[in-house]
C-alpha positions in Angstrom: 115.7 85.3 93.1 114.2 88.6 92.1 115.2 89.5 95.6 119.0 88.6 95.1 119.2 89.9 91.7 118.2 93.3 93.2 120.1 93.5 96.4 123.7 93.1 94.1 125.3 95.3 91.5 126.2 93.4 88.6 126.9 90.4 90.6 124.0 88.5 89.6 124.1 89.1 85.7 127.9 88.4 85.3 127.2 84.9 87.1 123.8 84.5 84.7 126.6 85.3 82.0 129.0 82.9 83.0 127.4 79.7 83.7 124.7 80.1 81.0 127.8 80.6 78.2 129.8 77.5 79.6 126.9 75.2 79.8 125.1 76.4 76.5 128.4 77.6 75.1 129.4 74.2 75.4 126.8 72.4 74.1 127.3 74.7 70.9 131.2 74.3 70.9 130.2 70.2 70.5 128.0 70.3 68.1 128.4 73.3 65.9 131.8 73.8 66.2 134.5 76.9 67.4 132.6 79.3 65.3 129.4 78.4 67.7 131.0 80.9 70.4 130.7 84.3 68.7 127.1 84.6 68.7 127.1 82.7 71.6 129.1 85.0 73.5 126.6 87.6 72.1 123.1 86.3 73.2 124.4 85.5 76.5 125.8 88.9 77.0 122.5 90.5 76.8 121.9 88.8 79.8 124.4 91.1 81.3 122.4 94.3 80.4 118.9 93.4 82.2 119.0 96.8 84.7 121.7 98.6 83.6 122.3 100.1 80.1 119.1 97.8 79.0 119.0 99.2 75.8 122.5 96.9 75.2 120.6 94.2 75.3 117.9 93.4 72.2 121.2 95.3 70.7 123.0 92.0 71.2 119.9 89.7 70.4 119.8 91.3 66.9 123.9 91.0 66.8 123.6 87.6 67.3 120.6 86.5 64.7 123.3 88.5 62.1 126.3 86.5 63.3 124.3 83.1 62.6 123.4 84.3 59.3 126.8 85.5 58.2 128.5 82.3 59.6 125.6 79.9 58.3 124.9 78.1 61.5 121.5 76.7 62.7 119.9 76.6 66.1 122.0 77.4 68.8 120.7 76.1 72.0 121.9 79.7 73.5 119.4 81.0 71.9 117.1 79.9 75.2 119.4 82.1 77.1 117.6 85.2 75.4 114.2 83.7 77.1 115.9 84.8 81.1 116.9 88.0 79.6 113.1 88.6 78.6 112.3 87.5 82.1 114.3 89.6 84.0 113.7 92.7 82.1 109.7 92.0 82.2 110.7 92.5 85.5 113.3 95.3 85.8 112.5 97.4 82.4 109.6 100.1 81.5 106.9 98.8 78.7 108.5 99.9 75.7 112.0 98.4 76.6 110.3 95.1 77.4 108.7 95.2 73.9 111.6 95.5 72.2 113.2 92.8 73.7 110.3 90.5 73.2 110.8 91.4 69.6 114.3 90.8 69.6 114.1 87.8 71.5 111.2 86.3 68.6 113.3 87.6 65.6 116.8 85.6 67.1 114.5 82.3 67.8 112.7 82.4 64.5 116.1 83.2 62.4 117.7 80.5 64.2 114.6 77.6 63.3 114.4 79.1 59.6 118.5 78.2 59.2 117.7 74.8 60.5 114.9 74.2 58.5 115.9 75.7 55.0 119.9 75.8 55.2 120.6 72.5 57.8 118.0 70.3 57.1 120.4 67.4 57.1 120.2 67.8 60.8 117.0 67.0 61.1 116.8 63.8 58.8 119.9 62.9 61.4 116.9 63.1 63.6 114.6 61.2 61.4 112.4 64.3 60.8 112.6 64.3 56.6 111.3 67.3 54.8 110.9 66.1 51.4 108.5 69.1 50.1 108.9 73.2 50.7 105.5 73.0 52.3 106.3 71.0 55.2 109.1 73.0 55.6 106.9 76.1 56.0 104.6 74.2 58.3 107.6 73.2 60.7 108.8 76.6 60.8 105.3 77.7 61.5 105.3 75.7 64.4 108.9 76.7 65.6 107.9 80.5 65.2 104.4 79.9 67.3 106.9 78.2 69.8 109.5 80.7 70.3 106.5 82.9 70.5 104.8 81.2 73.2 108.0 80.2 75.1 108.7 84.5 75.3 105.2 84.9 75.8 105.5 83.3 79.1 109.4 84.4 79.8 107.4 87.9 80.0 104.7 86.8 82.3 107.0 85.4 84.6 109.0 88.1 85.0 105.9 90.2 85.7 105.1 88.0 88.2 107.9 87.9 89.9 108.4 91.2 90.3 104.7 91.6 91.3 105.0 89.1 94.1 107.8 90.9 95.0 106.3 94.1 95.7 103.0 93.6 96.4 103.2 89.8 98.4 106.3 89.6 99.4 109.0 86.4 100.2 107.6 83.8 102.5 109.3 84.9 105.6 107.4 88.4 104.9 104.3 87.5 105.0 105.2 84.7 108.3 106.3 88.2 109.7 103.2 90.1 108.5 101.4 87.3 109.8 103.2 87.4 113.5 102.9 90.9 113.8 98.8 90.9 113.1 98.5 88.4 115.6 100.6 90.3 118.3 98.9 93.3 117.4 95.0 91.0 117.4 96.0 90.3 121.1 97.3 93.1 122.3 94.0 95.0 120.8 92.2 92.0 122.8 94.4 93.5 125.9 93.8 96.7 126.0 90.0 96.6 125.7 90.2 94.5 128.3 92.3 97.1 130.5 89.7 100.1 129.2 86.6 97.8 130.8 88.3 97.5 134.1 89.4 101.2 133.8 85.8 101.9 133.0 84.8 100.1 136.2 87.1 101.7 138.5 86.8 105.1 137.2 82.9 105.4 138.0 84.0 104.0 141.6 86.6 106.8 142.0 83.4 109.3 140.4 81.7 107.8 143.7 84.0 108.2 146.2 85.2 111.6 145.7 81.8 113.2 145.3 81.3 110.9 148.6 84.0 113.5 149.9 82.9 116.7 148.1 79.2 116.0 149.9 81.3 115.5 153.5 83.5 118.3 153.1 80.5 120.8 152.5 78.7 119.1 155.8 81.8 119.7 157.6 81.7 123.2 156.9 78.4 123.4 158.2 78.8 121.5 161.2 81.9 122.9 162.4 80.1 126.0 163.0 77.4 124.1 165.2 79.1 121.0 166.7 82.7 120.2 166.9 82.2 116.4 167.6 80.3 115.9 164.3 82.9 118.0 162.6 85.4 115.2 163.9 83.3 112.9 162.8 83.0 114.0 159.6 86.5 115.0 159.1 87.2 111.3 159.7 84.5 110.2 157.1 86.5 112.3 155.0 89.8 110.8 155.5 88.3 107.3 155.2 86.7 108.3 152.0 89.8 109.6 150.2 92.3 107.3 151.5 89.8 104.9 149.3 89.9 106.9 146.8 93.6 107.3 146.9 93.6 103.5 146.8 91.2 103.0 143.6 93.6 106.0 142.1 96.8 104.0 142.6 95.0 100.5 141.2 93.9 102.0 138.2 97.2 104.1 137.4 99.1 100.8 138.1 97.1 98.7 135.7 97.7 101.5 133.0 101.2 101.7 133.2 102.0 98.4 133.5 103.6 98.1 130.3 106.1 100.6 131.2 107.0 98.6 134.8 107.6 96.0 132.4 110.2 97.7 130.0 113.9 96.7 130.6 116.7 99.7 131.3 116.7 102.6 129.2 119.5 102.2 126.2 123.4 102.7 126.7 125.7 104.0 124.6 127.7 100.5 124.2 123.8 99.5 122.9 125.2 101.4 119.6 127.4 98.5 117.9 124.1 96.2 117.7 122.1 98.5 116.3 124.3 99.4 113.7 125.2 95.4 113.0 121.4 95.2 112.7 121.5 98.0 109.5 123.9 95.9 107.8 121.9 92.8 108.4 119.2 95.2 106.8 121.2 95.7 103.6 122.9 99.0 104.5 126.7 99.8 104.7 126.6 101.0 108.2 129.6 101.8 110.3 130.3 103.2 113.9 133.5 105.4 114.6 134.8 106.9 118.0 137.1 109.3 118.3 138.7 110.8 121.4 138.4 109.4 125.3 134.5 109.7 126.4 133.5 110.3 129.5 130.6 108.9 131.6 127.7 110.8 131.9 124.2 110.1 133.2 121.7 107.7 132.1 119.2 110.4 130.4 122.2 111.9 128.6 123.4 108.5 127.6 119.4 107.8 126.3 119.0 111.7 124.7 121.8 110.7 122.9 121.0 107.1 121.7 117.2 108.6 120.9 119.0 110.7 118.2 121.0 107.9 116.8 117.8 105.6 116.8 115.5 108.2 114.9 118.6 109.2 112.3 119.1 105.5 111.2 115.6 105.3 111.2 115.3 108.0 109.0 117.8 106.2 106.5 115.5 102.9 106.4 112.2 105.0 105.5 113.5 107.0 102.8 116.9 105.1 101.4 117.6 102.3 99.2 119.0 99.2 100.2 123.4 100.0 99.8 123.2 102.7 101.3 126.3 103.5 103.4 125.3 105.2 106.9 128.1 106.1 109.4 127.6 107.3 112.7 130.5 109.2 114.1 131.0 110.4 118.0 133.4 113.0 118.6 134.4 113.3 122.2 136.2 116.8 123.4 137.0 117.4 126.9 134.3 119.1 128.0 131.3 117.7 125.1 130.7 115.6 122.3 129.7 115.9 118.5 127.6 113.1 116.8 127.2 113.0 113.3 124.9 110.6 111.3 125.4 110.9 107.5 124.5 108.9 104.6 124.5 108.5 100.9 120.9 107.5 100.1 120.5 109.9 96.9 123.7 108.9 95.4 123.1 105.3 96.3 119.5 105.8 94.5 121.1 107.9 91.7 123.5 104.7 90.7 120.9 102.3 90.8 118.6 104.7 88.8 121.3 105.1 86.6 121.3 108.8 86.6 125.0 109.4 85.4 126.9 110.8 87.8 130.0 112.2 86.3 127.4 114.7 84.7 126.3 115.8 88.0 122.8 114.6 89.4 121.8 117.9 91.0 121.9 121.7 89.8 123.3 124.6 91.3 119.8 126.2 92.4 119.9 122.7 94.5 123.2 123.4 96.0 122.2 126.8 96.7 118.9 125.7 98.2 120.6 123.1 100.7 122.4 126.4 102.4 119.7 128.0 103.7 117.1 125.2 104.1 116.1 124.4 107.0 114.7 121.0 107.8 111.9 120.8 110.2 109.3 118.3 111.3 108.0 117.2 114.1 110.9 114.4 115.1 113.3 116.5 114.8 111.9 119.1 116.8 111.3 116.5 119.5 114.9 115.6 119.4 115.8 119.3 119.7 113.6 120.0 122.8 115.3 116.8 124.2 119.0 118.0 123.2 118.2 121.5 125.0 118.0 120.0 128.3 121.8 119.1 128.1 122.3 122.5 126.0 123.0 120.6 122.8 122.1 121.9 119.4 121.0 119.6 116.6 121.4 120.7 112.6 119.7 118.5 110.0 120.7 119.6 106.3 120.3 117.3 102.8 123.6 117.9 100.7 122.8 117.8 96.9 123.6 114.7 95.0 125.0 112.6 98.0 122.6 112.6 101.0 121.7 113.3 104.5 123.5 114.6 107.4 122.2 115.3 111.1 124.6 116.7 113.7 124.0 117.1 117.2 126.4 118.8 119.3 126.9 119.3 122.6 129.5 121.6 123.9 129.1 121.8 127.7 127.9 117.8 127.9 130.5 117.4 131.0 129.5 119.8 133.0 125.7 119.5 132.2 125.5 115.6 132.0 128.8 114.5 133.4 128.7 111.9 136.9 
């Protein structure tokens, strides 16, 4: 839930909003009557305000304890909405805001019990709870206020742990994927230890066979001054030796780079439309656009090129917020092609942070700054070294306020890359 209520804007409170309204609402409009719905419509609205504009909300809660007490009704039963909006902003709100609402939330629960119990009594005696004394009517709203207490108290603690499970455990199907993953990684450990003891092994025989060699080689020299037949002879002690060794060299490279035997073809271009499919399934607004007629070049073009789009989208996962819209644009030309990956990530974080933005979230030393930055690091400069070999140039720069954008062009890809 905490999950869902996160991933949406405004989604999830206007449909907390709605049902809790008709179904309380309702059960207001029945027994209260028409007049019911104005502080309903007020405690449920707070409901509306649990990430945004939070402030709004104990705003509302207090709204609604005055409209009860101007229009002389007694316990709503919307009142219990006000408990999910002290849940969900246990979760979503800072330590004095979730105060505040706590308070709120108390003060509209206890004003509510206190106009039942002083000012519509009548409804409990239609109950068959008679208060014939002031006394007992103290004690029962002692009760009711110890209630409401207890009933926020645990609204708050289950929003805190909520969101705590959230960021620190994780959903089910997290931790079966943490799980998966420290198994695969447990037996792959289990592999490659394996692999080093057999390396270990064959190593010291290659440490023996070529000093076997070095040792015949420096009695060849001799020999060959003395005896040609044992020069022969030795010559072919030699040969048998290192074509051994050749052997033991060959066994023990092919054991270590039998992952890589394994590994399917290198990545296409037409590989591009699943990866970005798999960024929206991520949570991001990812799109792929193609302009002009391309032209086929050769496989380590094709995977240079991929390799850029990979480690830019990649880039957008590690240091984005879920909603963030990514496109990745290729520009074919004639002769080369343009690729531009560009995203949104500090608006995106901006709106959810609700920095407002009509205000302007960055300042002109920022602007000024993202001109002559230049952004380095070492995958990027990885990607450069692999864009020179098809003379292709690659410019990373952040633009203030919106996000990231890294180009890679290549002007002469044709003639350089072209089949």
């Amino acid at each position: 839930m905490i999950r869902w209520v996160r991933e949406h804007n405004w989604l999830p409170e206007i449909l907390l909003f709605a049902s809790l309204f008709l179904f309380l609402g309702g059960a207001d409009l029945i027994i209260s009557g028409p007049s019911a719905l104005i502080p309903d419509v007020l405690i449920c609205a707070s409901l509306l305000f649990i990430r945004r504009w939070q402030f709004a909300a104990p705003v509302l809660m207090v709204a609604s304890v005055v409209a009860q007490l101007l229009l002389g009704l007694g316990f709503l039963f919307s009142s219990l909405a006000s408990l999910l909006t002290v849940m969900f902003q246990a979760a979503f709100c800072a330590l004095l805001m979730r105060q505040i609402v706590v308070l709120a939330s108390t003060v509209a629960g206890v004003a509510g019990f206190s106009l039942l119990v002083f000012a519509h009594h009548e409804a409990l005696s239609s109950a068959g709870l008679t208060l014939s004394t002031d006394s007992a009517k103290w004690v029962l709203l002692s009760i009711c206020a110890l209630l409401t207490l207890a009933l926020n108290a645990l609204a708050w603690m289950a929003g805190r742990l909520l969101i705590t499970r959230f960021k620190h455990f994780g959903t089910s199907t997290d931790q079966a994927a943490i799980l998966h993953e420290q198994a695969r990684l447990s037996i792959e450990v289990a592999r490659q230890t394996e692999r080093l003891g057999i390396a270990r092994d064959l190593t010291d025989l290659l440490v023996q066979r070529v000093a076997a060699v070095v040792s015949l080689v420096q009695g060849a020299k001799y020999s060959a001054k003395l005896d040609a037949d044992s020069a022969l002879r030795s010559i072919e002690r030699i040969d048998e030796f290192s074509s051994s060794a050749q052997q033991e060299l060959r066994r023990l490279f092919d054991m270590l780079n039998e992952d890589n035997k394994m590994t399917t073809a290198p990545p296409r271009l037409q590989d591009l439309e699943p990866m970005v499919i798999a960024m929206r399934e991520l949570g991001y607004n990812a799109t792929l656009k193609t302009d002009g007629i391309p032209f086929v070049i050769n496989e380590g073009a094709e995977l240079c090129i991929f390799k850029i789009i990979f480690e830019a989208l990649d880039n957008v996962k590690k240091n984005t917020v879920s909603g963030t819209s990514v496109a990745v644009d290729l520009f074919w030309t004639e002769s080369g092609l343009q690729v531009l990956v560009k995203d949104n990530g500090i608006e995106t974080l901006n709106r959810k942070s609700d920095i407002p933005l009509d205000t302007g979230s960055y300042t002109a030393a920022e602007d000024l700054a993202s001109l002559v930055e230049i952004v380095d690091g070492a995958t990027i400069r990885v990607l450069r070294e692999r864009a020179a070999l098809y003379e292709g140039i690659i410019e990373a720069n952040r633009t203030p306020g919106v996000g990231f954008t890294l180009s890679a062009l290549f002007p002469s890809l044709k003639a350089t890359a072209g089949v």
